[in-house]
N, C-alpha and C positions, 0 to 999 in steps of 0.2 A: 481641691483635690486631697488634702488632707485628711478630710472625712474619711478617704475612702481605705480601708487598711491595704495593704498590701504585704505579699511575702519577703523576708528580707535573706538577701543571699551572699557571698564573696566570691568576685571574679578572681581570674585569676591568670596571667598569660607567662608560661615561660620564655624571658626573652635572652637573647646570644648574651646580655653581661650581664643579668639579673632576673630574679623573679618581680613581676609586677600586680601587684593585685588592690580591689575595692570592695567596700561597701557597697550594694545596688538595692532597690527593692523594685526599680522599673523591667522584670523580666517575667515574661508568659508563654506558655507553653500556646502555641500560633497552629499547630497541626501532629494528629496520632499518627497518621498515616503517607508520609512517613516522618518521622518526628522532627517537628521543627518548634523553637523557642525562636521569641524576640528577646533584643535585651537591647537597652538603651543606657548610654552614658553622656557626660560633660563633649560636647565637642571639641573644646580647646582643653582639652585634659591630655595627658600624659597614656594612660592609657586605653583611649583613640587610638595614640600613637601607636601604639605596638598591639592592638587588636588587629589595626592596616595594615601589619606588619606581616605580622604572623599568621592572620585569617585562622586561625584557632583559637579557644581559651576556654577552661572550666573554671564551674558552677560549685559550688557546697551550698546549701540548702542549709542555714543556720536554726537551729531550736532553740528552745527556752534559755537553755544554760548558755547562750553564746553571747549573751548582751556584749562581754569585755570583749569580745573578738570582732565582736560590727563595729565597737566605738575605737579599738585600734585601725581597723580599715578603712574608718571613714576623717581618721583624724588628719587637719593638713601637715605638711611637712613629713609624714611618716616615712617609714624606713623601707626597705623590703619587703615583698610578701616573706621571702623565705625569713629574713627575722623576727617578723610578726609573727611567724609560725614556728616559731623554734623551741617553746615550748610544751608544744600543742602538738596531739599525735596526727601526721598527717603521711601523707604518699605523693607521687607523683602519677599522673595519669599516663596509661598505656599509651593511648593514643597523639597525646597534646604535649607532655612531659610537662604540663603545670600541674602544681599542686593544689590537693585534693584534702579538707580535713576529715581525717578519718572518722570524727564523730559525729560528722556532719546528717541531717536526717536523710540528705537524697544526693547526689552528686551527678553532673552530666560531664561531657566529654564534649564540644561542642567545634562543625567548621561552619567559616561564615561562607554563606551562598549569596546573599546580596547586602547590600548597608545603601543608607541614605542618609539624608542631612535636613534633620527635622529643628525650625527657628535654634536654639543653642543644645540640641544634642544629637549623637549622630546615633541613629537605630538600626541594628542588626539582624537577618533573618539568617539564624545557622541553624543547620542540622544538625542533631543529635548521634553521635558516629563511636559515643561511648558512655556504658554506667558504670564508673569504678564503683567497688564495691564498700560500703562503708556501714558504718553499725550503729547508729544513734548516739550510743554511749550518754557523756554527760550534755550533750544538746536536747537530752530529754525528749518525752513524749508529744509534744504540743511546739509548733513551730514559732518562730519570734517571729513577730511583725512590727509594719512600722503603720503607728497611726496619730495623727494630730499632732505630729514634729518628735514621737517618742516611741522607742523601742517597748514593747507589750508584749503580753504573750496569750494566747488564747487556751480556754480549760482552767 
């Protein structure tokens, strides 16, 4: 499956003592009408945890310029979303109250309507219930991808 590229994104859930957030590139937009995404994460991961929690959580849509910000989300051990982002110009979502990078290419707002438990990760069908608004900025024209174990970008 490496072959195959995919888009690379950061989750992201506000939880009651902290912001929690990841690297994915496992997420697809499932239906237009009315908008639903899959996303799929680690089942024994942490945030499982508080996606079951919270049944909410946005999306930032990473571009070119965001390699340092997937290789912070995806690093083990890491700190907080909200310190990972403390740099970095971002918001909070109207809807979710997680945070959103504002430079991000596309951003969702997303509630979970079903989840399953696929052999070690558990898969999500949420609807889409908000677009913050956000600007490209330094995430550039052309979106990052993940292909053959490495961050690329296309264009």
């Amino acid at each position: 499956m490496s072959a195959l590229p995919t888009g690379v994104a950061v989750v992201a859930v506000r939880d009651g003592r902290d912001d929690v957030g990841s690297t994915v590139s496992a997420l697809c937009s499932i239906s237009a009408d009315p908008p639903v995404v899959m996303l799929s994460v680690i089942a024994d991961g942490y945030l499982r945890e508080v996606i079951d929690r919270q049944g909410a959580f946005a999306v930032s849509v990473l571009g070119s310029g965001h390699r340092a910000i997937a290789g912070r989300f995806s690093a083990a051990g890491r700190p907080s979303a909200r310190l990972l982002l403390a740099a970095e110009p971002h918001t909070r979502g109207e809807e979710t109250g997680a945070l959103v990078l504002t430079e991000a290419l596309a951003a969702l707002e997303c509630s979970v309507e079903q989840s399953l438990e696929v052999g070690d990760h558990a898969v999500y069908f949420a609807g889409v219930t908000g677009l913050p608004r956000v600007d490209g900025g330094r995430g550039g024209a052309h979106p990052l991808v993940r292909f053959e174990g490495r961050y690329r970008t296309l264009g």
